[in-house]
C-alpha positions in Angstrom: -113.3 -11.2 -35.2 -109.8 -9.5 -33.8 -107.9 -7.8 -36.2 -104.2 -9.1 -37.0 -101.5 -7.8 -35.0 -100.2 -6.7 -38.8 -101.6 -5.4 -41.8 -100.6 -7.0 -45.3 -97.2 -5.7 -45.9 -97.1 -3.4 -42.6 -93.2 -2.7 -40.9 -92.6 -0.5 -38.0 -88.5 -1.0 -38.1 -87.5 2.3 -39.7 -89.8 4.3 -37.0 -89.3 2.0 -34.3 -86.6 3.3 -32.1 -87.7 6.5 -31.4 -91.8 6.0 -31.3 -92.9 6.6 -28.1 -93.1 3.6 -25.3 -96.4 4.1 -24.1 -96.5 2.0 -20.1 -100.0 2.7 -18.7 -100.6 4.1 -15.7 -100.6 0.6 -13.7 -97.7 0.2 -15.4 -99.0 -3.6 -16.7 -99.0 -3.1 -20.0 -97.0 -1.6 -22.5 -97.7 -0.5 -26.3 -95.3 1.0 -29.0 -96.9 2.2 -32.5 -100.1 0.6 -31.0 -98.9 -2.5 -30.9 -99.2 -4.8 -27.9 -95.7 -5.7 -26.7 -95.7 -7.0 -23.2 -98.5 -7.3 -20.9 -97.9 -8.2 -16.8 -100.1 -11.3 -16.8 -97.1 -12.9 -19.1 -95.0 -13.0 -16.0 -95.1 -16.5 -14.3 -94.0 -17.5 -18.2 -91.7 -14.6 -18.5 -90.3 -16.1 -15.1 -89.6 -19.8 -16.5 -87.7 -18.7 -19.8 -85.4 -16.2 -17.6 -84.6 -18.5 -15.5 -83.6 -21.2 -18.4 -81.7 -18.6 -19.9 -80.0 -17.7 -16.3 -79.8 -21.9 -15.3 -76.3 -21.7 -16.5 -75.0 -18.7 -14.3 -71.9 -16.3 -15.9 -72.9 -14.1 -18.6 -76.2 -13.9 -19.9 -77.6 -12.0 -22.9 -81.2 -10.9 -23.2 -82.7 -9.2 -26.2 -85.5 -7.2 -25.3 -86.5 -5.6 -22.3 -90.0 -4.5 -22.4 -91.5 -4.7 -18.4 -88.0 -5.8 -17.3 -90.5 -9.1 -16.2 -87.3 -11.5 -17.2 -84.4 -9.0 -16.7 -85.6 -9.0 -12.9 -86.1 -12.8 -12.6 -82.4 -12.8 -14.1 -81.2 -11.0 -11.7 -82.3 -13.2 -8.7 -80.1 -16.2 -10.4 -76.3 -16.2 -9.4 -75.0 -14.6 -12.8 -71.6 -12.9 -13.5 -72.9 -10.2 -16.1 -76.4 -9.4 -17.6 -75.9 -8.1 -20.8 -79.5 -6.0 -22.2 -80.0 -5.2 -26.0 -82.9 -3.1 -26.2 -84.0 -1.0 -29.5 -86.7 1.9 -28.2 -85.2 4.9 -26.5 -88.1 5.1 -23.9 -87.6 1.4 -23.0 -83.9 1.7 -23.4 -83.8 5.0 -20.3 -86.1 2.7 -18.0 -83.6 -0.1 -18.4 -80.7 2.6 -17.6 -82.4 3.6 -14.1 -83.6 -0.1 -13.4 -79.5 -1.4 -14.3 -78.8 1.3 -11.2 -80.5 -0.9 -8.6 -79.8 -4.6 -9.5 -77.1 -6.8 -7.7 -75.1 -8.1 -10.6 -73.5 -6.0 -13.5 -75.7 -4.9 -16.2 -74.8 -3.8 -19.3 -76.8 -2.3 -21.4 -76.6 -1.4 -25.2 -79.0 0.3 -27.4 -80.3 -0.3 -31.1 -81.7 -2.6 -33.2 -80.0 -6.6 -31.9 -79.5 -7.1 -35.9 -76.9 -3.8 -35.6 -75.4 -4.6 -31.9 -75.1 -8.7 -32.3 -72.7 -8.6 -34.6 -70.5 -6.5 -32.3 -70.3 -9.2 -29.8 -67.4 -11.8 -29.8 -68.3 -15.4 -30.1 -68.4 -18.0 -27.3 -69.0 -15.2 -24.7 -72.2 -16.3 -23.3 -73.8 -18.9 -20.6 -77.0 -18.4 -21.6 -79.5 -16.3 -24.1 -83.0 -15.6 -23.6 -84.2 -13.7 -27.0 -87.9 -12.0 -26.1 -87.9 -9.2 -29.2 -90.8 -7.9 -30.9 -91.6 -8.4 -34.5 -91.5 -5.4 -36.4 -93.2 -6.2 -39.6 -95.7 -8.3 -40.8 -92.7 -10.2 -43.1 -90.6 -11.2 -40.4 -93.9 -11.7 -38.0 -93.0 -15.6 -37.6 -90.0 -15.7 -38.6 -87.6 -12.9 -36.9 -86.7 -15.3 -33.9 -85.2 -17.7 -36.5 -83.0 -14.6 -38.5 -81.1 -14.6 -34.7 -80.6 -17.9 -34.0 -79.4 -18.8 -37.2 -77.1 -16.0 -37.8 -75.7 -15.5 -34.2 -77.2 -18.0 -30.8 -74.8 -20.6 -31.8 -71.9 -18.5 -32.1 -72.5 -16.5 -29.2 -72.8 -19.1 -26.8 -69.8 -21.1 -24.6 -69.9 -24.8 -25.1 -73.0 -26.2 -23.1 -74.5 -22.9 -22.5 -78.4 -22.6 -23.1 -80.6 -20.6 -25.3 -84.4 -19.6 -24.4 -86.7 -17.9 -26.6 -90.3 -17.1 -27.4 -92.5 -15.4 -30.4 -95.9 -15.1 -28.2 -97.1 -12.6 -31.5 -96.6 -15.5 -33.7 -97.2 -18.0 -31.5 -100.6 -16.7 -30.5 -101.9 -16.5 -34.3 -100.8 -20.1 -34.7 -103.0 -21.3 -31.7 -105.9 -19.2 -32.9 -106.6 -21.5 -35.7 -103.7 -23.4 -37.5 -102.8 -25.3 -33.7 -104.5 -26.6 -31.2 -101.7 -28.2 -29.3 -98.7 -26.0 -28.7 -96.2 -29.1 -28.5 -97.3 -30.3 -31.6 -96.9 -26.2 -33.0 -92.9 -26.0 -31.4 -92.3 -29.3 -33.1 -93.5 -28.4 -36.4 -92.8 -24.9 -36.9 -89.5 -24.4 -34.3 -87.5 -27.3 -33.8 -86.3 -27.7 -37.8 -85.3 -24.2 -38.0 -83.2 -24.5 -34.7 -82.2 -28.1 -36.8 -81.0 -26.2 -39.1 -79.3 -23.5 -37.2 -76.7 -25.9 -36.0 -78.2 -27.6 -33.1 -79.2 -31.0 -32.2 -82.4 -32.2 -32.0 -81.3 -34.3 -29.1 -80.0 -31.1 -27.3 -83.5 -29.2 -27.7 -86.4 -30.1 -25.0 -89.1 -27.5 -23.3 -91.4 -27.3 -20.5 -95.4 -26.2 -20.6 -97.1 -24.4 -18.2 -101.3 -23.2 -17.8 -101.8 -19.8 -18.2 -104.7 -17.8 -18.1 -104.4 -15.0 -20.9 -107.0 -12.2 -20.0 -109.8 -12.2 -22.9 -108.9 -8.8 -23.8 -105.5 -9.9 -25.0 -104.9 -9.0 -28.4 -102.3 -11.2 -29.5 -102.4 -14.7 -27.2 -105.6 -17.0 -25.9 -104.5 -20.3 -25.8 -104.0 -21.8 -22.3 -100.4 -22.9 -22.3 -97.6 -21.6 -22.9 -94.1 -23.4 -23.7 -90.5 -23.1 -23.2 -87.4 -24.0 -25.2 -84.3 -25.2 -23.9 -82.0 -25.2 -26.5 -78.5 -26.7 -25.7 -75.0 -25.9 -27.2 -72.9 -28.8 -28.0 
């Protein structure tokens, strides 16, 4: 049997930033404090949230960069401003060098989203697409929900869009507690995002196949799902 993604009582916040990004040579997968943060074979679902989070064009935030898989599908939609939070100091230079080369304004800002969100006015954003690590076993479900109550709705323009995704947690829920992921988004998402502020009439998703590869540490169910979360 695997072991967890998290050890009883384990957090990685404190040392997070400045532990080393490790990208493999192929440059498909990459690991910080040994944990398994993004992998390539995530991108054709990687692709659909970014471009939910981009459907709205104008100014787009995205929390977490990882492989830059979404921040380059982003960049193919017809956006205004892509604005990148990203916490790890490795990750955060290979998002400065890959911001040089894209065709839309990037701006990048570094540390922890729970420090740099609160910087940002409210009602400056199209769209969100919030793709962040957990970074301790206490928050390992839950850390999606600490944004999106405290900040998504504020954050957005009327009618822009918020995308998001927890494969960590969403994985352990499939390996046992779910076997149908649209019955795991109603149960465990969609009242949280209820009581964050928005309608339930105003939240929908999309599934598509995927093939994990058996290897994968953290996701082995074969689809994947992704919100669209409207602001009123």
């Amino acid at each position: 049997m695997s072991q967890p993604i998290f050890a009883s009582g384990e957090n990685c916040k404190s040392s997070w930033k400045e532990a080393g990004a490790d990208f493999n040579e192929a440059d498909t997968h990459l690991e910080i404090m040994g944990k398994p943060v993004m992998e390539r074979w995530e991108t054709p679902y990687m692709h659909m949230i970014a471009s939910v989070a981009a459907s709205k064009g104008g100014r787009v935030l995205e929390i977490g960069f990882g492989l830059a898989i979404a921040a380059t599908k982003i960049e193919e939609h017809n956006i205004e401003e892509h604005v990148i939070i990203e916490c790890n100091a490795g990750v955060f230079d290979r998002l400065k060098e890959w911001a040089k080369a894209q065709p839309h304004k990037v701006t990048p800002l570094l540390g922890l989203w729970e420090d740099v969100v609160p910087t940002l006015p409210d009602g400056q954003f199209d769209g969100i697409l919030y793709d962040t690590y957990p970074l301790s076993e206490e928050t390992w479900h839950t850390h999606q929900f600490e944004f999106i109550k405290g900040h998504a709705s504020r954050l957005l323009k009327p009618g822009g869009v918020l995308s998001y995704c927890n494969l960590t947690s969403w994985g352990e829920y499939m390996k046992g507690k779910y076997t149908d992921i649209v019955q795991m988004f109603q149960e465990t998402q969609i009242p949280q995002l209820v009581e964050a502020g928005f309608k339930k009439e105003n939240i929908s998703w999309d599934t598509m196949p995927i093939s994990p590869p058996a290897e994968c540490k953290y996701y082995a169910h074969n689809t994947m799902l992704a919100p669209r979360v409207i602001k009123q």
